[in-house]
C-alpha positions as CSV (number, residue, x, y, z in Angstrom):
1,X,-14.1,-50.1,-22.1
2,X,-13.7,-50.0,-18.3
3,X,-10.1,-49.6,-18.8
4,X,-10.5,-46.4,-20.9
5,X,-12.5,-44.9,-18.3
6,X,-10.1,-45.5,-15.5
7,X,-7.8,-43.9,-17.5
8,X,-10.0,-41.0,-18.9
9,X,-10.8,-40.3,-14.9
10,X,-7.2,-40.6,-14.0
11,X,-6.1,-38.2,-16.6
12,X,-8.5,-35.3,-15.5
13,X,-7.5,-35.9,-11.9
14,X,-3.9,-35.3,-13.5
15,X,-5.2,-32.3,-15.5
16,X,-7.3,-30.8,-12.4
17,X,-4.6,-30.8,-10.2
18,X,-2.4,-29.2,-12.8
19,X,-4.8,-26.5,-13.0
20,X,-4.6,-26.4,-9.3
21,X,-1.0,-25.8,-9.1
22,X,-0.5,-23.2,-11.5
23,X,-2.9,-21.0,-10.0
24,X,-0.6,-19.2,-8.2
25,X,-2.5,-16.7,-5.3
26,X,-3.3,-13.5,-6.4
27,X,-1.4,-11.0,-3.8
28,X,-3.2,-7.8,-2.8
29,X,-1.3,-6.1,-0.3
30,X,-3.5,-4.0,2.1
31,X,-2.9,-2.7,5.7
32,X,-5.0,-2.4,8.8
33,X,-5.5,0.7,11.0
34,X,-6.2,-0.4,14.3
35,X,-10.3,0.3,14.8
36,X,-10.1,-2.9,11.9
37,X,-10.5,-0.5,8.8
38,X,-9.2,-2.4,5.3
39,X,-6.8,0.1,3.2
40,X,-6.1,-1.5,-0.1
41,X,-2.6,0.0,-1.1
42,X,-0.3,0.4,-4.2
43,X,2.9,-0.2,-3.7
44,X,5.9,2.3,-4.1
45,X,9.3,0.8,-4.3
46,X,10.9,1.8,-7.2
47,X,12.5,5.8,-7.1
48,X,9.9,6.6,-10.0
49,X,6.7,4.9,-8.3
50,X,8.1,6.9,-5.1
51,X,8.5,10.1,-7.1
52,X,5.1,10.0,-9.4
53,X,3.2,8.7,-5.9
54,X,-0.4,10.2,-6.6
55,X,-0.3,12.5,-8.8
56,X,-2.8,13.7,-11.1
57,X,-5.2,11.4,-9.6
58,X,-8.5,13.2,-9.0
59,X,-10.4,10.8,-6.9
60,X,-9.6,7.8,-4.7
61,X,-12.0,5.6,-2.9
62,X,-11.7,6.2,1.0
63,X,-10.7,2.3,1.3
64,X,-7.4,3.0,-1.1
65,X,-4.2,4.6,-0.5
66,X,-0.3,4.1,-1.4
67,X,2.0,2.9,0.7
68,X,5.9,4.3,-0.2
69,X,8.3,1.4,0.9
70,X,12.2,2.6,1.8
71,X,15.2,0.7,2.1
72,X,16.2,2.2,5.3
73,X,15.3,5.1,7.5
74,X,14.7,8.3,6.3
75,X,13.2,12.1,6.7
76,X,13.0,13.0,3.2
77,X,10.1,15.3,2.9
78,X,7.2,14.9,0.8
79,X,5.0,17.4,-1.5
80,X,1.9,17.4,-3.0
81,X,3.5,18.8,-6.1
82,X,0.5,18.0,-8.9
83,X,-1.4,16.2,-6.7
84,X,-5.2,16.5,-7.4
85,X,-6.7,16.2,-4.0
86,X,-5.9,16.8,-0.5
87,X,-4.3,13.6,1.5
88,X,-3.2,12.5,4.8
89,X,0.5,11.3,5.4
90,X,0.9,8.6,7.7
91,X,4.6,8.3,8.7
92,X,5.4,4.7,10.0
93,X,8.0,2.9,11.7
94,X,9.8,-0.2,10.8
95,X,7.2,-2.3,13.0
96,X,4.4,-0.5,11.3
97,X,4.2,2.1,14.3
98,X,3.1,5.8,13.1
99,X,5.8,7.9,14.0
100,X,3.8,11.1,12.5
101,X,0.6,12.4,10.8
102,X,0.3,14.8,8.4
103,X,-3.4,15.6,8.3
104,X,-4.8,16.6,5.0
105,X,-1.8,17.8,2.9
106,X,-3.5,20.1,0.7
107,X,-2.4,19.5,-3.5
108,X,0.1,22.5,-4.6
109,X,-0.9,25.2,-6.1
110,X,2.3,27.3,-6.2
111,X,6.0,26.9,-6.9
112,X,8.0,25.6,-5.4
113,X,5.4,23.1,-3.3
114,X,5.9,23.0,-0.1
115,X,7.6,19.9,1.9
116,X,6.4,17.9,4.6
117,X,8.6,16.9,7.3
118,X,7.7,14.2,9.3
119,X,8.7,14.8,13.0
120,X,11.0,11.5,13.2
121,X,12.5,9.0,10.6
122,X,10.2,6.8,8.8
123,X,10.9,3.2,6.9
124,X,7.1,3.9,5.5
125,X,4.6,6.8,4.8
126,X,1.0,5.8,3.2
127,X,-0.9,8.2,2.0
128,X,-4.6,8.3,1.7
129,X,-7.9,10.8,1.7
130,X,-7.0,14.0,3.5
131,X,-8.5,13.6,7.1
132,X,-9.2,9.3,6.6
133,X,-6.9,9.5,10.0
134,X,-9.0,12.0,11.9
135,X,-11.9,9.9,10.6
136,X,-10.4,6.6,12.6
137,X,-8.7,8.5,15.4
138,X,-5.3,7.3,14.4
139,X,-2.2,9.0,16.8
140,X,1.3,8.6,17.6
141,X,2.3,5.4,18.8
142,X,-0.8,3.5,17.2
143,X,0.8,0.3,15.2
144,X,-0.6,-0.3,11.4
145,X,-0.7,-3.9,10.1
146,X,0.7,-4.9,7.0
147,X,-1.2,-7.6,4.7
148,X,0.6,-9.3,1.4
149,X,2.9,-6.4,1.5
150,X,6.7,-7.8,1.8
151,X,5.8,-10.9,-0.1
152,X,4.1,-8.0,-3.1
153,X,7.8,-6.5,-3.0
154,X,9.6,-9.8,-2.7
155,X,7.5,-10.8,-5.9
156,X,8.5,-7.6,-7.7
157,X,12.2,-7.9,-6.7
């Protein structure tokens, strides 16, 4: 009888830590403005997450946004072509760095829409509420931190 309850106990030790390793961490990229401020982000990699960004989306809680993720350096301009509500574009370095603001882009209501141009190339642009950047007194030069971003695209590669 003893015997059957060593192995009863050794077989949900086995079955725990079985459980255990197949619970693989749940990644939730986010990024960090520098007063400590939490964005949780979407991610945009592919050319149709890039190209349908935010559109149609008629609200968004002042803690989300979507960060657009390039390849290489760019200054491809952005629109707010059917874009719902008004949002800030936060153009960022390489190292996270914001290279430009565009301070509440508002959503396009002719045609063509027009583009924004950031002022230098970009690797990064997240967008979030129009005038969230005024709000935390983001600038040039200010550095943005990146949370379970890379390893979100490395796990959608």
């Amino acid at each position: 009888m003893k015997q059957n309850s060593v192995i009863a106990l050794i077989f949900l030790l086995f079955l725990s830590c079985l459980n255990k390793s197949s619970q693989v961490k749940k990644l939730e990229p986010k990024v960090i403005f520098p007063d400590g401020f939490i964005v949780d982000v979407k991610l945009a990699i592919s050319d149709f997450e890039k190209g349908y960004g935010l559109m149609f989306v008629s609200s968004l809680p002042e803690d989300n946004g979507m960060l657009f993720i390039n390849d290489e350096e760019s200054k491809n301009p952005f629109w707010m072509k059917n874009c719902l509500i008004p949002l800030d574009l936060i153009w960022l370095g390489k190292d996270g760095e914001i290279v430009d603001i565009t301070r509440n882009a508002e959503p396009c209501n002719e045609d063509p829409c027009p583009n924004y141009y950031p002022s230098k190339s970009y690797f990064y642009v997240l967008e979030v509420n129009g005038n969230l950047s005024l709000k935390h007194n983001l600038k040039i030069g200010d550095r943005i931190m990146f949370v379970d971003v890379f390893e979100s695209v490395n796990k959608k590669s």
